[in-house]
PDB file of N, CA, C and O in Angstrom:
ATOM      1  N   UNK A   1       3.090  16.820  25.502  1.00  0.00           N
ATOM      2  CA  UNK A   1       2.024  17.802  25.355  1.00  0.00           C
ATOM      3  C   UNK A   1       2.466  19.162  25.891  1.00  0.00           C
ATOM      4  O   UNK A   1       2.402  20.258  25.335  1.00  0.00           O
ATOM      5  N   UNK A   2       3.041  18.763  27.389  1.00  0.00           N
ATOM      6  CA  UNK A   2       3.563  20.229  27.541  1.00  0.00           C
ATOM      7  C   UNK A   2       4.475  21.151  26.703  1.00  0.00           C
ATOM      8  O   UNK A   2       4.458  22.342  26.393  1.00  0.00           O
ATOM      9  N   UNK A   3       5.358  19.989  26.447  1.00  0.00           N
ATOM     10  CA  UNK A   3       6.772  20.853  25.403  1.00  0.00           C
ATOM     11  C   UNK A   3       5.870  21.628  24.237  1.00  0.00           C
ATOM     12  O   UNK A   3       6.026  22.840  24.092  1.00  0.00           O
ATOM     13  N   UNK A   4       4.946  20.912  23.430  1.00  0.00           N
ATOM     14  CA  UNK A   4       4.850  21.421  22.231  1.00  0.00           C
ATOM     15  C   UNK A   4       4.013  22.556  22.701  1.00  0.00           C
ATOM     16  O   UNK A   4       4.180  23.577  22.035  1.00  0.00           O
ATOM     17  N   UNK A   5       3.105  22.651  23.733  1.00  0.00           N
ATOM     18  CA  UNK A   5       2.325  23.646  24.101  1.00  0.00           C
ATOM     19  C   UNK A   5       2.943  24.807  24.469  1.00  0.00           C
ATOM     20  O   UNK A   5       2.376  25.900  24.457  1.00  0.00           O
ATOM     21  N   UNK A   6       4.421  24.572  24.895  1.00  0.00           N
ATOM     22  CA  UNK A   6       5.338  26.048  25.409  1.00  0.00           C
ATOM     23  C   UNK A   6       5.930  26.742  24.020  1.00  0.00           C
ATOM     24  O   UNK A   6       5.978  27.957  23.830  1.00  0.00           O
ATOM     25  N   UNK A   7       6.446  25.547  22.931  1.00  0.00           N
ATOM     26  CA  UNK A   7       6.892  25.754  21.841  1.00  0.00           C
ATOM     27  C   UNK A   7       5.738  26.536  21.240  1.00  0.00           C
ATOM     28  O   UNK A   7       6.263  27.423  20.567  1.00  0.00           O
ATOM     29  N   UNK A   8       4.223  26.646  21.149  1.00  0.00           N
ATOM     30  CA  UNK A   8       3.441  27.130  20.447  1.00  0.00           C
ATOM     31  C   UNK A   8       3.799  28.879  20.913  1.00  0.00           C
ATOM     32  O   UNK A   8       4.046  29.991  20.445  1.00  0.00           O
ATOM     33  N   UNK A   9       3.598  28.090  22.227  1.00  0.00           N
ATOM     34  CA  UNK A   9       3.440  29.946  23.285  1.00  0.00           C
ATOM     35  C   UNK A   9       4.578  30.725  22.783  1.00  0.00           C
ATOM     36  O   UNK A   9       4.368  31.746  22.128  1.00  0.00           O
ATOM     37  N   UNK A  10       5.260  30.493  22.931  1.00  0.00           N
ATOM     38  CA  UNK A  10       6.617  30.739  22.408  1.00  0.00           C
ATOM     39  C   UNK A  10       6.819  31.663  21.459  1.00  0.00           C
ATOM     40  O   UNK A  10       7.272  32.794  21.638  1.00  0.00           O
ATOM     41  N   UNK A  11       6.287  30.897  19.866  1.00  0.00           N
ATOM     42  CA  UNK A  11       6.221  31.294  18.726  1.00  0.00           C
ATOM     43  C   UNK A  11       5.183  32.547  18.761  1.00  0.00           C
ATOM     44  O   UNK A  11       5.423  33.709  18.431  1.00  0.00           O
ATOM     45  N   UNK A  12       4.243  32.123  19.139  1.00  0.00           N
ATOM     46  CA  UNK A  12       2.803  33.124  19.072  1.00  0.00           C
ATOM     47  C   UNK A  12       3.818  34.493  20.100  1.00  0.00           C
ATOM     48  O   UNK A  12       3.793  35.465  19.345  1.00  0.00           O
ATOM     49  N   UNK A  13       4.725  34.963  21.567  1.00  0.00           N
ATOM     50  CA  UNK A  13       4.588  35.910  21.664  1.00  0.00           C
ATOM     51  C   UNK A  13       6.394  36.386  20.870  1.00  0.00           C
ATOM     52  O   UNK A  13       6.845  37.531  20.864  1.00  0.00           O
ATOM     53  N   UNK A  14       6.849  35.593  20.498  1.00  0.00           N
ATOM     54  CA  UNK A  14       7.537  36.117  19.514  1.00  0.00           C
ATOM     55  C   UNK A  14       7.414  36.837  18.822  1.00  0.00           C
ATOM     56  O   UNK A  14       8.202  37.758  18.606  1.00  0.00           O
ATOM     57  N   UNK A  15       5.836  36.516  17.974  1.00  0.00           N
ATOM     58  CA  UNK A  15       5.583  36.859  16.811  1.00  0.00           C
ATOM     59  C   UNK A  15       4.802  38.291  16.981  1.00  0.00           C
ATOM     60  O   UNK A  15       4.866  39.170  16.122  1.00  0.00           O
ATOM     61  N   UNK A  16       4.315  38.371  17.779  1.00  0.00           N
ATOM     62  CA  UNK A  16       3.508  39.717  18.902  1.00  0.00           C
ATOM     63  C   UNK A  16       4.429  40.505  18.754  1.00  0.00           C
ATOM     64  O   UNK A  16       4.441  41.228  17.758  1.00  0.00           O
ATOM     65  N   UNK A  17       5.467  40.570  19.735  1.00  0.00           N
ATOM     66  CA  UNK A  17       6.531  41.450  20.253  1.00  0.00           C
ATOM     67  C   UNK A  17       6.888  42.017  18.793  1.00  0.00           C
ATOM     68  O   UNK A  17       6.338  43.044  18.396  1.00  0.00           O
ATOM     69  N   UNK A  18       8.053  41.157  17.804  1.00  0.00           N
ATOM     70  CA  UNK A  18       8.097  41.691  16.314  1.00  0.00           C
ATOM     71  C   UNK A  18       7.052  42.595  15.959  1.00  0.00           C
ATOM     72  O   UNK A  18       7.196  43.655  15.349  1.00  0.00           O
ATOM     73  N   UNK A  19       6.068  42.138  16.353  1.00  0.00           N
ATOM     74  CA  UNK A  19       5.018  42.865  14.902  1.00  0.00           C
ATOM     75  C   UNK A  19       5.121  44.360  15.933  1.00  0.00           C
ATOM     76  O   UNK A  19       5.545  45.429  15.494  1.00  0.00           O
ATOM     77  N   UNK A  20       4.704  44.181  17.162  1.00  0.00           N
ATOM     78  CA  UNK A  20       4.935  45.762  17.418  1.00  0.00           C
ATOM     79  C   UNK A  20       6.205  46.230  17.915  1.00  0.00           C
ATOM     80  O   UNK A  20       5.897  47.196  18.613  1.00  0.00           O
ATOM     81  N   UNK A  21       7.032  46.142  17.939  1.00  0.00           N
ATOM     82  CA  UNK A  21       8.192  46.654  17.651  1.00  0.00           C
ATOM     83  C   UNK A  21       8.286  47.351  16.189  1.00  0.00           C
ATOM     84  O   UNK A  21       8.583  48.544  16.128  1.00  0.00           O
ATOM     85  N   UNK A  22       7.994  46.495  14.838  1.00  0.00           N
ATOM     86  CA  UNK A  22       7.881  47.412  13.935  1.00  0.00           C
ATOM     87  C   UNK A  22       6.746  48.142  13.583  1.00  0.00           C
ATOM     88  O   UNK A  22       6.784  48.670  12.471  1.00  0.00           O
ATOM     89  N   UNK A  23       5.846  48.284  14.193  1.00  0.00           N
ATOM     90  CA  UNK A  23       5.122  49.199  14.044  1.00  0.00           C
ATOM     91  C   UNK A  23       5.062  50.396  14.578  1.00  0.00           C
ATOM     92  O   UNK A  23       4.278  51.276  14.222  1.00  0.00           O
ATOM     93  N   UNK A  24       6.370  50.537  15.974  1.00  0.00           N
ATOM     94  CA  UNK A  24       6.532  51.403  16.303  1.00  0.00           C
ATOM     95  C   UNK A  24       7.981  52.318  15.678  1.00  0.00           C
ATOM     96  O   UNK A  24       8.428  53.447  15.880  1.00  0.00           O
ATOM     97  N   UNK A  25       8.353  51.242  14.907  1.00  0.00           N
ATOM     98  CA  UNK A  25       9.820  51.738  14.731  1.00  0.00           C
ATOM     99  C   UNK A  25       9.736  52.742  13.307  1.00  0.00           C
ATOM    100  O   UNK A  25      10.629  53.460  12.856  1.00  0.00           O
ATOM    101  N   UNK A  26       8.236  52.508  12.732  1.00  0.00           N
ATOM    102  CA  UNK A  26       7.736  52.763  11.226  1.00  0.00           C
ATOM    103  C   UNK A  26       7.903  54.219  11.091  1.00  0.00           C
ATOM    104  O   UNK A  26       7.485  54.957  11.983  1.00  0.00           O
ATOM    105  N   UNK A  27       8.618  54.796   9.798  1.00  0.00           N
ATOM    106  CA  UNK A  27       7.559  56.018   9.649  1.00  0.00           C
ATOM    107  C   UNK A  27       7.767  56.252   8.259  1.00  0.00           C
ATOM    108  O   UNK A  27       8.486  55.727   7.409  1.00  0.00           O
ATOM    109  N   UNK A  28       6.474  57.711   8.262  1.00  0.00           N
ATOM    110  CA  UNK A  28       6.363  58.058   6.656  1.00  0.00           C
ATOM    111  C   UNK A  28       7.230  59.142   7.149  1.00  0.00           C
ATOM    112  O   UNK A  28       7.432  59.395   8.337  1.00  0.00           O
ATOM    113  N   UNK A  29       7.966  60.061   5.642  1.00  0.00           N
ATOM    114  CA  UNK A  29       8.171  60.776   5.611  1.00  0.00           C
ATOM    115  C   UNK A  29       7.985  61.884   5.099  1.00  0.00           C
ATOM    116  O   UNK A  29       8.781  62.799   5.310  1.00  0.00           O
ATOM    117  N   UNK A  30       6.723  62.067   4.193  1.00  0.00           N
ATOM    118  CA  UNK A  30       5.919  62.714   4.044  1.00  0.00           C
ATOM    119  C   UNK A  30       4.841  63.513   5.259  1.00  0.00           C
ATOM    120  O   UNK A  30       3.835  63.062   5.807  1.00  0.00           O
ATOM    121  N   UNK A  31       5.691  65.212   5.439  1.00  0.00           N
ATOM    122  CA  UNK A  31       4.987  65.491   7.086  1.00  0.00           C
ATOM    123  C   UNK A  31       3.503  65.574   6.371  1.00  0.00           C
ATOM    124  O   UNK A  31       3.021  64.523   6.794  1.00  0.00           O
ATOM    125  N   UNK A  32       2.597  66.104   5.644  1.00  0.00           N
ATOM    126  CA  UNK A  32       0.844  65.469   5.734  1.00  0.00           C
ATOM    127  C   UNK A  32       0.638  64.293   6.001  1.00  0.00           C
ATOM    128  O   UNK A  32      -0.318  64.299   6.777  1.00  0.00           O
ATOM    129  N   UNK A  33       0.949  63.314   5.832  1.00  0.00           N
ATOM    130  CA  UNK A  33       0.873  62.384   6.506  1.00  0.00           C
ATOM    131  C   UNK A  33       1.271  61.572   7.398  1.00  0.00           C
ATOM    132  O   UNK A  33       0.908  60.396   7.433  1.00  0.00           O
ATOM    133  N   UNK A  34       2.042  62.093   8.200  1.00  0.00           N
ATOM    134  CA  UNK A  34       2.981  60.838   9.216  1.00  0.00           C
ATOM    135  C   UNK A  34       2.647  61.282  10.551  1.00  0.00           C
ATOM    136  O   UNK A  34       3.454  61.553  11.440  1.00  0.00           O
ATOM    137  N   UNK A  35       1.238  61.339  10.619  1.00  0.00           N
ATOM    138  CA  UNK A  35       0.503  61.070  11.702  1.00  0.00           C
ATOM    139  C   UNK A  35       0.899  59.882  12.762  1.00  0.00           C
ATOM    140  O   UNK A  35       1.395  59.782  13.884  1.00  0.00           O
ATOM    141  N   UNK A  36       0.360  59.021  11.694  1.00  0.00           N
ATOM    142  CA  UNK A  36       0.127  57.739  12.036  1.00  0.00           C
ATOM    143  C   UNK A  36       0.260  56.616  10.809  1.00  0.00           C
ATOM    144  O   UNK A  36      -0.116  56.862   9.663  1.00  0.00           O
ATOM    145  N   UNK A  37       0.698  55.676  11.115  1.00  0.00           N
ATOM    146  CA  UNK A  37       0.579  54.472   9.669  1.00  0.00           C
ATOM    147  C   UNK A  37       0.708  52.994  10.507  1.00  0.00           C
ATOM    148  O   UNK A  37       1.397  52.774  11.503  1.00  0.00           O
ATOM    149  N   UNK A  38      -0.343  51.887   9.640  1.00  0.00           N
ATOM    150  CA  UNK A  38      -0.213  50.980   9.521  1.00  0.00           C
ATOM    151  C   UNK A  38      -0.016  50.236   8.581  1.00  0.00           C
ATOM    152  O   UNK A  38      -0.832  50.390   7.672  1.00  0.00           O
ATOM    153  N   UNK A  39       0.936  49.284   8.376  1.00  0.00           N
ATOM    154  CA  UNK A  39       1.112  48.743   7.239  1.00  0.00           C
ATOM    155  C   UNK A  39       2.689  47.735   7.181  1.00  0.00           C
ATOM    156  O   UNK A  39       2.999  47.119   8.201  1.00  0.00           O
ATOM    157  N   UNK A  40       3.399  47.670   6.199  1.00  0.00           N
ATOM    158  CA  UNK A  40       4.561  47.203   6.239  1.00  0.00           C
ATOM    159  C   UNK A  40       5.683  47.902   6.198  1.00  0.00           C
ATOM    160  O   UNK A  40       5.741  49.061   5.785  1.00  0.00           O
ATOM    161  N   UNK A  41       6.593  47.278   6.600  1.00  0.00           N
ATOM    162  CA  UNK A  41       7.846  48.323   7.173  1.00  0.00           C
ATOM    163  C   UNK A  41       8.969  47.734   6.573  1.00  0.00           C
ATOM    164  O   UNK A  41       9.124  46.523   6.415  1.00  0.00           O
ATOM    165  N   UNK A  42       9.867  48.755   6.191  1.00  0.00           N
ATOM    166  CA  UNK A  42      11.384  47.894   5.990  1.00  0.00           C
ATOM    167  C   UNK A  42      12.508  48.894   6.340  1.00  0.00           C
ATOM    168  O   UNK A  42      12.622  50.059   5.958  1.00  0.00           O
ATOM    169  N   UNK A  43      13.340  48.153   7.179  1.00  0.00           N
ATOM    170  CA  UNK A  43      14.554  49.101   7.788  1.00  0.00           C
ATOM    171  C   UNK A  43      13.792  50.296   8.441  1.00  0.00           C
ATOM    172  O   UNK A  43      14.123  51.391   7.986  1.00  0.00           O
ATOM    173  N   UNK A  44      13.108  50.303   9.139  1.00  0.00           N
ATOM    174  CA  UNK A  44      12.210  51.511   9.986  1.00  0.00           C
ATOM    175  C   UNK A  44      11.423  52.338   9.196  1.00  0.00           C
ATOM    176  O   UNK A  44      10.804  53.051   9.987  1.00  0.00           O
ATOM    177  N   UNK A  45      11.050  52.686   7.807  1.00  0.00           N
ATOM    178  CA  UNK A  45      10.155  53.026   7.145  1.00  0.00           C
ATOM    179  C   UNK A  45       9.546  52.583   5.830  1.00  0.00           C
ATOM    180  O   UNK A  45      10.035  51.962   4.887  1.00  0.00           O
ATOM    181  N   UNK A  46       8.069  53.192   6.086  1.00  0.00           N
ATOM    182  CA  UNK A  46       7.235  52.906   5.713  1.00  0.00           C
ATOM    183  C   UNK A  46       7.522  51.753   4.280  1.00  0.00           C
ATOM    184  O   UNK A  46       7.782  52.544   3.373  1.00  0.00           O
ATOM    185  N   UNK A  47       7.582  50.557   3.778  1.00  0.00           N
ATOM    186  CA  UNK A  47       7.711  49.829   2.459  1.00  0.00           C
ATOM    187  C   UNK A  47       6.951  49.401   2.530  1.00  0.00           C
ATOM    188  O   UNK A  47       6.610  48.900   3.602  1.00  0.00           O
ATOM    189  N   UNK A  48       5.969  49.309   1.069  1.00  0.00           N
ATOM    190  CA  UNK A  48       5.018  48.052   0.776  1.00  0.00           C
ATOM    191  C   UNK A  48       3.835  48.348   0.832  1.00  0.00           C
ATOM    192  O   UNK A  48       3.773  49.474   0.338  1.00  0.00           O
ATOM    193  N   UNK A  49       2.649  47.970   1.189  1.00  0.00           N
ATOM    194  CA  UNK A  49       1.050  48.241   0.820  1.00  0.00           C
ATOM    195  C   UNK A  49       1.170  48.953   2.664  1.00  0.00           C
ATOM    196  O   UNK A  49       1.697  48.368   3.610  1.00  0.00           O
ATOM    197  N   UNK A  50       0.316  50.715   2.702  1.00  0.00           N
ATOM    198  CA  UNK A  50       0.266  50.578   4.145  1.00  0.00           C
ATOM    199  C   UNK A  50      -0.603  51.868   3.888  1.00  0.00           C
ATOM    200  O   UNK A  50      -0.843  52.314   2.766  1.00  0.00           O
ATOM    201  N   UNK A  51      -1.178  52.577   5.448  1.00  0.00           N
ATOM    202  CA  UNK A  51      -2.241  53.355   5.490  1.00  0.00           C
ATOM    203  C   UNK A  51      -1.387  54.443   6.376  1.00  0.00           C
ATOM    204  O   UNK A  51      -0.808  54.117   7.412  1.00  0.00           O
ATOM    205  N   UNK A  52      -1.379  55.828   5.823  1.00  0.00           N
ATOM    206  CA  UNK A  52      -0.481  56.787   6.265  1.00  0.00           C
ATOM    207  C   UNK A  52      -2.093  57.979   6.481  1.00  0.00           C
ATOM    208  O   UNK A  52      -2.796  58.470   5.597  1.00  0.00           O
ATOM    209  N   UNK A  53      -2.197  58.099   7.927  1.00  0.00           N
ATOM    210  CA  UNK A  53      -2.921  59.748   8.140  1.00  0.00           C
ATOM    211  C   UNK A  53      -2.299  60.630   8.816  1.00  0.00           C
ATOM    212  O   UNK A  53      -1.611  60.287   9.777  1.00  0.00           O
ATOM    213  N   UNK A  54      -2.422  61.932   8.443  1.00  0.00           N
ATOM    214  CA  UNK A  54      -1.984  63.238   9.196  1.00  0.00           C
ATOM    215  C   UNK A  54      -3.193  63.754   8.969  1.00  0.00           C
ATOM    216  O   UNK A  54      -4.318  63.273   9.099  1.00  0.00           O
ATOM    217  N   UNK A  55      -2.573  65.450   8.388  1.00  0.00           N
ATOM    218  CA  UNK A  55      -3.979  65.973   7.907  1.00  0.00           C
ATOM    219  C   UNK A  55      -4.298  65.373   6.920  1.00  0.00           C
ATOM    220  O   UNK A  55      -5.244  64.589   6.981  1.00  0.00           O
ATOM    221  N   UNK A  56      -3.570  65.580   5.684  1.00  0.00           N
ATOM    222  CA  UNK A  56      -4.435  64.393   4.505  1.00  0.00           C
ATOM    223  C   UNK A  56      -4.011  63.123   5.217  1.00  0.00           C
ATOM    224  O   UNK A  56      -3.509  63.039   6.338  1.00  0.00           O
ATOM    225  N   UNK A  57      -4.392  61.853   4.105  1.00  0.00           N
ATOM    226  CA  UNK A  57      -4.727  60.645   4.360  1.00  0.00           C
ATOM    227  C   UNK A  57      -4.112  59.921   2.979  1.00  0.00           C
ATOM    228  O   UNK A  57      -4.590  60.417   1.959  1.00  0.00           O
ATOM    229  N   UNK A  58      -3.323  59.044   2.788  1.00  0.00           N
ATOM    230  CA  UNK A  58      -3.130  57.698   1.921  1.00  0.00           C
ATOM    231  C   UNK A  58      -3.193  56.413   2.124  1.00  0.00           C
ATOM    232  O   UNK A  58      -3.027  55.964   3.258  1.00  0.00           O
ATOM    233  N   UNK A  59      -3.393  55.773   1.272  1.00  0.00           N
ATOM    234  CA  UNK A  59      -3.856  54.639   1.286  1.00  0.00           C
ATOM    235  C   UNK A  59      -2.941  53.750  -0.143  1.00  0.00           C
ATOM    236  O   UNK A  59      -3.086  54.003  -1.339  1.00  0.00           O
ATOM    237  N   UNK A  60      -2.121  52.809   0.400  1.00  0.00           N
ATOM    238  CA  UNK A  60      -1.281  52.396  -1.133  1.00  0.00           C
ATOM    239  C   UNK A  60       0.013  52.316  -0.673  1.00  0.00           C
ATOM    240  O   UNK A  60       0.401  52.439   0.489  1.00  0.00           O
ATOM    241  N   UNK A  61       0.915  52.013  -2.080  1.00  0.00           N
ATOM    242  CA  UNK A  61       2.368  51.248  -2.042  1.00  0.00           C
ATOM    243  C   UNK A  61       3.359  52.618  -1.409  1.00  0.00           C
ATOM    244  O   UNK A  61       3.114  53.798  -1.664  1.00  0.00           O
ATOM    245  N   UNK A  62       4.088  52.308  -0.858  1.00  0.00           N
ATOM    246  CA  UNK A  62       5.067  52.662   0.047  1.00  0.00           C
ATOM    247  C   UNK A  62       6.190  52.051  -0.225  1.00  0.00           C
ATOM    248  O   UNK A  62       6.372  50.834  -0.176  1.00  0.00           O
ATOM    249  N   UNK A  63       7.333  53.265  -0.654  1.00  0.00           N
ATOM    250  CA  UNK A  63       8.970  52.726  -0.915  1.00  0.00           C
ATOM    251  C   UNK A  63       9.716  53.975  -0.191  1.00  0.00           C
ATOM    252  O   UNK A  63       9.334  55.129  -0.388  1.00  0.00           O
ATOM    253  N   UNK A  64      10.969  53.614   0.788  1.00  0.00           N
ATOM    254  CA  UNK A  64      11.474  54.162   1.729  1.00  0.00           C
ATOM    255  C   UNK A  64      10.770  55.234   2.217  1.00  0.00           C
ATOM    256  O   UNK A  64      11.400  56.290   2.176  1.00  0.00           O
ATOM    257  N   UNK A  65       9.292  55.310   2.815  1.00  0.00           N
ATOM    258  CA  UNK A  65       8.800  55.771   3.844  1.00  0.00           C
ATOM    259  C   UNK A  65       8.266  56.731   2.709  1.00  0.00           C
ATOM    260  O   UNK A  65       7.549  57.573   3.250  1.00  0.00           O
ATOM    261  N   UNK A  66       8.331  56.912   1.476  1.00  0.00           N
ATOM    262  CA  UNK A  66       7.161  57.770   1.111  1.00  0.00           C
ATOM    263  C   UNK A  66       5.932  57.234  -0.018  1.00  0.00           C
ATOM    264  O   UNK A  66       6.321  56.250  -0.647  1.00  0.00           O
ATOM    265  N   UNK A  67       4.582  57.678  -0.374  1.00  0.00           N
ATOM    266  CA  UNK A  67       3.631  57.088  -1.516  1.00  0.00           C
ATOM    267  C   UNK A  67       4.435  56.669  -2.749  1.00  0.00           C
ATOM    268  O   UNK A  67       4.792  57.579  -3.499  1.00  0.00           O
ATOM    269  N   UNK A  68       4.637  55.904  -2.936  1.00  0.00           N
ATOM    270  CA  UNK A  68       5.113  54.762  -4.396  1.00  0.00           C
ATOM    271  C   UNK A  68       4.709  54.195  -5.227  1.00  0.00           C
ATOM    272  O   UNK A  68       5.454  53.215  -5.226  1.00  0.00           O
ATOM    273  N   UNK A  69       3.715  53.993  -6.371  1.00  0.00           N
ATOM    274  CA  UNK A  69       3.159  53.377  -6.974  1.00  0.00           C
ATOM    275  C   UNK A  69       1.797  53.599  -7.084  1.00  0.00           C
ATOM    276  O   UNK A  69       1.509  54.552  -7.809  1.00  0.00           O
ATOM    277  N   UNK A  70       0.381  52.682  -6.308  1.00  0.00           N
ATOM    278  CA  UNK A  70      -0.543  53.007  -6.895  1.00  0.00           C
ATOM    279  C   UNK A  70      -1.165  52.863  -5.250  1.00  0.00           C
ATOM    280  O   UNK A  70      -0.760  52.110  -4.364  1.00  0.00           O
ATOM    281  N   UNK A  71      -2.471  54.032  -5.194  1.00  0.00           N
ATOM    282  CA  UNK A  71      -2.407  54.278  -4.275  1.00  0.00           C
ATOM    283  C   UNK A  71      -3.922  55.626  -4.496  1.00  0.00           C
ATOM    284  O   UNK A  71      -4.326  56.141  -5.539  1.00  0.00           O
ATOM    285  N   UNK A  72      -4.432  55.830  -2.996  1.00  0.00           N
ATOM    286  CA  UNK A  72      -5.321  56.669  -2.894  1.00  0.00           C
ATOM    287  C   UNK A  72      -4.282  57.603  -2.022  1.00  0.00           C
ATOM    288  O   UNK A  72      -3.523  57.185  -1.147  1.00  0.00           O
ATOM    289  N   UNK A  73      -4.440  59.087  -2.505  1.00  0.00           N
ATOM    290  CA  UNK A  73      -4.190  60.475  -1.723  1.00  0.00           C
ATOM    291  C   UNK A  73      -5.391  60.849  -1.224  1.00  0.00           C
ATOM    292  O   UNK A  73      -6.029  59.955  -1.780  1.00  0.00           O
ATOM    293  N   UNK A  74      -6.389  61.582  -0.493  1.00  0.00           N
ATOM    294  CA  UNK A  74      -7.062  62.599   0.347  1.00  0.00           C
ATOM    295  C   UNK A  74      -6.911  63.656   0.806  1.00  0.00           C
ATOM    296  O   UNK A  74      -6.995  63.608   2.033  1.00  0.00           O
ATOM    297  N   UNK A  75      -6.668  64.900   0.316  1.00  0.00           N
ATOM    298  CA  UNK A  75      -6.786  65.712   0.899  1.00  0.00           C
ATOM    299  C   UNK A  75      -7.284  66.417   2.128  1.00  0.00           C
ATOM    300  O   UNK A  75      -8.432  66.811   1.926  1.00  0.00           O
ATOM    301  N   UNK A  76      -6.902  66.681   3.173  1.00  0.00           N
ATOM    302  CA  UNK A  76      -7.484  67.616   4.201  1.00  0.00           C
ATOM    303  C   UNK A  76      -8.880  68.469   3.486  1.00  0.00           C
ATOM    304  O   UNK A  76      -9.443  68.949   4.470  1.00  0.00           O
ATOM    305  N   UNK A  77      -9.581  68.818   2.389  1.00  0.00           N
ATOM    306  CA  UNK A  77     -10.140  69.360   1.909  1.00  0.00           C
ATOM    307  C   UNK A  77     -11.189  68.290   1.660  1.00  0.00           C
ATOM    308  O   UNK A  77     -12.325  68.612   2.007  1.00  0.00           O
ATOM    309  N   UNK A  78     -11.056  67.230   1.193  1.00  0.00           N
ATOM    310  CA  UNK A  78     -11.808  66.566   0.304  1.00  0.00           C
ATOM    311  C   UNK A  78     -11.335  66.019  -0.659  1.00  0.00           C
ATOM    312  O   UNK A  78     -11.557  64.812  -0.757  1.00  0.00           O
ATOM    313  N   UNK A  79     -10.716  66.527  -1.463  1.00  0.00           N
ATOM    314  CA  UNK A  79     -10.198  65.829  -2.821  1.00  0.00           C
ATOM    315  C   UNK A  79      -9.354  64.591  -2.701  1.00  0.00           C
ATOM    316  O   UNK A  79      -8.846  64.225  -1.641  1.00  0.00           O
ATOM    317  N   UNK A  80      -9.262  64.114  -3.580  1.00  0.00           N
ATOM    318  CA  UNK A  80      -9.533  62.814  -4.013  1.00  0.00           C
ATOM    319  C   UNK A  80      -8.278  62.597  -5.089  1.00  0.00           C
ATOM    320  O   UNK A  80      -8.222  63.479  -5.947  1.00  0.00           O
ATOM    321  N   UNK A  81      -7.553  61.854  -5.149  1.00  0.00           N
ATOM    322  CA  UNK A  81      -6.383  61.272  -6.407  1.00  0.00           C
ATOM    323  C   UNK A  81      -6.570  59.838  -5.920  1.00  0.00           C
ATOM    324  O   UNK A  81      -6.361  59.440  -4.775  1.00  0.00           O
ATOM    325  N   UNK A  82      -7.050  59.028  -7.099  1.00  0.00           N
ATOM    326  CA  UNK A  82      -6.482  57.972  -7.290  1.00  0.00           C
ATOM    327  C   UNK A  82      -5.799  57.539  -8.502  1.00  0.00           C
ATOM    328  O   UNK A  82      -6.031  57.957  -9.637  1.00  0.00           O
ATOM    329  N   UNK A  83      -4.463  56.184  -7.977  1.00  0.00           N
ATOM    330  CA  UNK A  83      -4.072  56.186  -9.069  1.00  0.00           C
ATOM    331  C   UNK A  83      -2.530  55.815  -9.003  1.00  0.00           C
ATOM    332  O   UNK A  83      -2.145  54.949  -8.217  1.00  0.00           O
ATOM    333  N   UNK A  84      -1.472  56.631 -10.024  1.00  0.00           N
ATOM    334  CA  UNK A  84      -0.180  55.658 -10.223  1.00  0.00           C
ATOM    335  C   UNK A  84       0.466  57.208  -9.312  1.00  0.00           C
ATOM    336  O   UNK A  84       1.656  57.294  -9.007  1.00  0.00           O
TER     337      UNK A  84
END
């Protein structure tokens, strides 16, 4: 009981540490947005479905740290793009 209970612990802060490690290691490279981002990462930026704010704001696919595919833009203003 004990072993498998350390083996759980184990795994679980493994899996902690990883996740923020890359979330700190992340970035966009787009300066309006690389405030801040959550989302998925590859090789230290931004890849894959993730949420990028500065002054504007995106929301959507991410390939080497910049908007890729389909995705919401926001403007600092208001406006609005959705789309490819």
């Amino acid at each position: 009981m004990k072993k498998s209970f350390s083996i759980v612990t184990l795994v679980v802060l493994a899996l902690a540490v990883s996740g923020v490690h890359a979330q700190e290691a992340c970035k966009v490279l787009l300066p309006q947005i690389s405030g801040s981002y959550q989302g998925d990462c590859k090789k230290g930026l931004a890849h894959g479905q993730g949420k990028a704010k500065g002054t504007d704001q995106y929301e959507g696919q991410f390939r080497n740290g910049l908007p890729d595919g389909k995705g919401t833009y926001i403007w600092s203003t208001g406006e609005k793009y959705k789309g490819q």
